[in-house]
C-alpha positions in Angstrom: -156.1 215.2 201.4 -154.4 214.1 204.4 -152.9 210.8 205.4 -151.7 210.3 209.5 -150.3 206.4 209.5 -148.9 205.0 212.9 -145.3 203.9 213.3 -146.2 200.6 212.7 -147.0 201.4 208.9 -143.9 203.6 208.6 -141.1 205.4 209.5 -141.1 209.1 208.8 -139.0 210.7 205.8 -135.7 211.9 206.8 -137.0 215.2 205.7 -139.3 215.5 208.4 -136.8 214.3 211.1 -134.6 216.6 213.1 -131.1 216.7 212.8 -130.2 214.0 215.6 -134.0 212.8 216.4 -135.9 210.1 215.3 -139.4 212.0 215.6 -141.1 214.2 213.2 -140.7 217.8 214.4 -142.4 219.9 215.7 -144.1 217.0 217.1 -148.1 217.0 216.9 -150.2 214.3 217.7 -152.3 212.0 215.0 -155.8 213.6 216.5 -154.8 217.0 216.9 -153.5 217.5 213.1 -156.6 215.4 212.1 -159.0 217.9 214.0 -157.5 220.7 213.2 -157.9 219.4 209.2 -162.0 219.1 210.2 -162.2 222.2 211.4 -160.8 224.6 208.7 -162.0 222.4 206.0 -165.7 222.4 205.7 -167.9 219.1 205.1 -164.0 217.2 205.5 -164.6 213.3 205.8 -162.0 211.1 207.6 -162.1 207.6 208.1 -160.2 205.6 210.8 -158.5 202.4 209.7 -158.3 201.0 213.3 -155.5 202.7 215.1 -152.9 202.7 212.7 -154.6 205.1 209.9 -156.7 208.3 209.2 -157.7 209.7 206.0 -159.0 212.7 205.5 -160.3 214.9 202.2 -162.9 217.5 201.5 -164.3 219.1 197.8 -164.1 222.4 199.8 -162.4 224.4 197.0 -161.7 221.6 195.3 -160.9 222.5 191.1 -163.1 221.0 188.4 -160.0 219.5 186.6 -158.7 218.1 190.0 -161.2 216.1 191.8 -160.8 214.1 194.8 -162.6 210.6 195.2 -161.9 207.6 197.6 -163.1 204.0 197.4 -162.4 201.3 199.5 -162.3 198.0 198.0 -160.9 194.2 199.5 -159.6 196.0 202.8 -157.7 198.5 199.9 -158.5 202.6 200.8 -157.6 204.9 198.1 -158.0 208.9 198.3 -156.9 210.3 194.5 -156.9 213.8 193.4 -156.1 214.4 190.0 -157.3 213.4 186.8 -155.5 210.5 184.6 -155.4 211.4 180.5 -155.0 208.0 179.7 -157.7 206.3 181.9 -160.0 205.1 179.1 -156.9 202.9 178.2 -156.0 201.9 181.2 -159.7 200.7 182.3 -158.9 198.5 179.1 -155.7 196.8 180.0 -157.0 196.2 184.1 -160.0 194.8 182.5 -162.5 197.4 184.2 -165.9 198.8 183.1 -166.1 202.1 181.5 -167.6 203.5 184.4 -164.2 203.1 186.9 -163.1 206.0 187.8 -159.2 207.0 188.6 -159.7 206.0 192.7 -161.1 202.4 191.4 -158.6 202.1 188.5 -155.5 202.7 191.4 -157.2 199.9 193.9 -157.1 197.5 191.1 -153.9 198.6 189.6 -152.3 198.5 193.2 -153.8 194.8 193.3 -151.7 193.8 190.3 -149.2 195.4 191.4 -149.4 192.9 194.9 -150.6 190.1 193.4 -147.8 190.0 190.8 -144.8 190.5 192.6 -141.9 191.9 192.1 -143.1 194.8 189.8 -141.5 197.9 191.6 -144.1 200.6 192.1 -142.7 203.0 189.9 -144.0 200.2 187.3 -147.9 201.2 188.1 -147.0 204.6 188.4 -144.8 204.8 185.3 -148.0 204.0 182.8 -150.1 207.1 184.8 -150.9 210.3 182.3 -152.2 213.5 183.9 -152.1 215.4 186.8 -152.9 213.6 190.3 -151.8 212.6 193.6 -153.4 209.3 195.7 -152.8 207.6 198.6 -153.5 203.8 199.0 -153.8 201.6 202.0 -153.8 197.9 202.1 -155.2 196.9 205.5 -154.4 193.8 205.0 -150.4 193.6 204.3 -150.7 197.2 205.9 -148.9 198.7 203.2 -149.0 202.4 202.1 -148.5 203.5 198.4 -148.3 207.1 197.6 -147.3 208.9 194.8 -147.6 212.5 193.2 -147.1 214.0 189.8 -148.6 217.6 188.9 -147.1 221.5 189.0 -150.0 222.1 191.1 -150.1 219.4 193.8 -146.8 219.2 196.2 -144.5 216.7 194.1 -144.0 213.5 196.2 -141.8 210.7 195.3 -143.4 207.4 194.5 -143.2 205.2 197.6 -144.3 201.8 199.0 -144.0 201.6 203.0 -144.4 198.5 204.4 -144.4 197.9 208.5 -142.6 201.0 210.3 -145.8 207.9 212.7 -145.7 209.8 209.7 -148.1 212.5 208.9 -148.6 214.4 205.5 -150.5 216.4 203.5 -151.7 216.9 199.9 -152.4 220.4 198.3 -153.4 221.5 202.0 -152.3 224.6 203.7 -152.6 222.4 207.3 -148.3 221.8 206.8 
């Protein structure tokens, strides 16, 4: 999975900034570290969210017990990899059929999460069981809500940007 969000989503993480910059280094631009994600991954699909986003995943190698999926829903994206132990439960208390998947349960439980205001995102995050990593985008506040929990994916903190380019990647070689 890969997420490239303009500087008007987010600022980068202090991790990726040089000592005495304000830029990610080494510096590469949002099309050539997408293109470069197309071309070594075969059958990739990336979606533009006007100029401030691309997404990017491909099932190239992808493991059985780690799919990836992505929905968009209400001007919501959502690229999830991973599988969530407790999802028949938590299609129960969001109210979803039992044919949601983990991508749809996230859009809906990112909604709540908005829509009810002022649960912290660790509060979504904190009632997730398994293995997975996700990225969602709300177009429409443009606010970005990543998180990542699993040995095998790179662990992330939870976050929730909102107005301020980074660029990362999820269990991808690309960084």
């Amino acid at each position: 999975m890969l997420g490239v969000f303009s500087s008007s989503i987010m600022s980068p993480p202090d991790e990726l900034v040089a000592a005495g910059c304000r830029t990610p280094s080494p510096k590469i631009t949002a099309e050539a570290l997408m293109n470069r994600f197309i071309q070594g991954n075969p059958s990739a699909v990336s979606v533009h969210v006007g100029d401030q986003v691309q997404l990017a995943y491909t099932h190239h190698s992808e493991s059985p017990l780690l799919p990836r999926s992505f929905a968009v829903k209400d001007e919501i994206f959502c690229l999830f990899e991973g599988a969530l132990d407790n999802l028949g439960s938590l299609r129960q208390q969001y109210g979803l059929a039992k044919s949601a998947n983990e991508v749809v349960l996230m859009i809906e439980a990112y909604k709540a999460l908005r829509d009810r205001a002022p649960y912290p995102p660790n509060h979504v995050v904190g009632h997730l069981s398994g293995s997975f990593a996700f990225i969602v985008f709300d177009k429409s506040t443009s606010t970005l809500f990543v998180a990542s929990v699993s040995p095998s994916l790179s662990p992330t903190p939870t976050h929730q940007y909102k107005m301020r380019c980074v660029q990362f990647s999820i269990s991808c070689s690309l960084m």
